[in-house]
Steps between C-alpha positions, in 0.01 A plus 500: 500500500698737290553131228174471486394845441727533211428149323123623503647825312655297257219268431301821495698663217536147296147507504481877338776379240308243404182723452668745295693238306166323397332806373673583200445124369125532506455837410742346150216467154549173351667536097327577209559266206591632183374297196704375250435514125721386172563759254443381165857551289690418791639215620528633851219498773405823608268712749216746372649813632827407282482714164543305193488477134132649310292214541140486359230292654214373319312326847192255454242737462674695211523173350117421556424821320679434185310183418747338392575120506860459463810713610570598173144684475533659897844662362373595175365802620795590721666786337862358592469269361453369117376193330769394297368169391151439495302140434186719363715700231767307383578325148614204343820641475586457915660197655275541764135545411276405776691671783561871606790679699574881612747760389539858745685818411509386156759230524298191452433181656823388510628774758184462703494270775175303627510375832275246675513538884791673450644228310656403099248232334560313217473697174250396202588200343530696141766812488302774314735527169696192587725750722244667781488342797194600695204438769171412359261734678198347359609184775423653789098555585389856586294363792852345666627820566524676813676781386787613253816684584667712221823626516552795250889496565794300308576224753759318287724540791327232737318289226738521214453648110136383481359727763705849341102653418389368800325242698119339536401328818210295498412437838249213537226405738595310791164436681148457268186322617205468276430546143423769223427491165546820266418577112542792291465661162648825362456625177586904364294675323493575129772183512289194443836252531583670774354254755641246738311274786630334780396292778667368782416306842724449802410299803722431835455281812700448837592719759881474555412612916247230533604219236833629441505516093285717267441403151304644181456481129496751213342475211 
């Protein structure tokens, strides 16, 4: 009698163990994620609450309100940054008429750096002066952009002597569906060759969760 009066104590307390050891798992919150983000001028992936470098954003609908149709005209306005080569302005006497680059903190084009994605393209085909090496912003359509990252800071350190004034991140769309078309005209007043028109068009099909590509064209 006395056996079986203290197995049922045992299996008695087991079963309060068991109770209080089970408790504390449910009563646990499941983790928050913390989204990631790249930091433009940095070659190294980092998380929001993470200080970093000054970094100016220009998002999609600051570039919708500057009417602009190509990168060159969205950072035209931007005041770090200058246009050090532009296809509107310049003369005979530049190697590479046709095309346009930018210069911040005063140091030119050849100490800026323009990213794509985060990544080096292939410079113009002409070197401005026979010597310049440069990125044509007048390439790259206004109404491809997502947004643009500007970092004020030297970052010759990660990217090497072309990015000592600093570097330009053109982040591109990555999902567009449908199509736009745009025109403009500007003139100033009192200045009657003071005038410039543009138009542009941009339109995008497939849905990379449902087709698994997206695709669109800029004109």
């Amino acid at each position: 009698m006395k056996l079986k009066q203290m197995s049922k104590a045992l299996i008695a307390i087991g079963a309060l163990n068991s109770v209080f050891v089970m408790a504390p798992i449910h009563a646990q919150e499941a983790p928050q994620k913390v989204q990631r983000v790249e930091i433009t001028g940095s070659s190294i992936k980092r998380m929001n609450i993470e200080t970093s470098a000054s970094v100016q954003v220009l998002t999609r609908a600051d570039i919708e309100r500057s009417g602009a149709s190509t990168a060159l005209g969205v950072l035209r306005d931007t005041v770090a940054v200058s246009s050090d080569l532009n296809s509107e302005t310049s003369g005979g006497g530049s190697f590479a008429t046709g095309a346009s680059a930018a210069g911040m903190r005063g140091l030119g084009k050849v100490a800026t750096l323009v990213l794509v994605n985060g990544r080096r393209i292939a410079p113009y085909g002409l070197s401005d002066g026979a010597q310049e090496n440069f990125t044509n912003l007048d390439a790259i359509a206004a109404d491809a952009i997502e947004r643009i990252e500007i970092l004020k800071d030297g970052a010759s350190a990660i990217y090497g002597s072309d990015a000592i004034a600093g570097v330009i991140n053109i982040i591109l769309r990555k999902d567009y569906k449908g199509g736009q078309v745009k025109a403009g005209y500007r003139t100033a007043e009192n200045f009657s060759d003071n005038r410039s028109r543009n138009f542009s068009a941009i339109y995008g099909f497939g849905d990379i969760d449902t087709n698994g590509f997206n695709t669109y064209v800029t004109v």
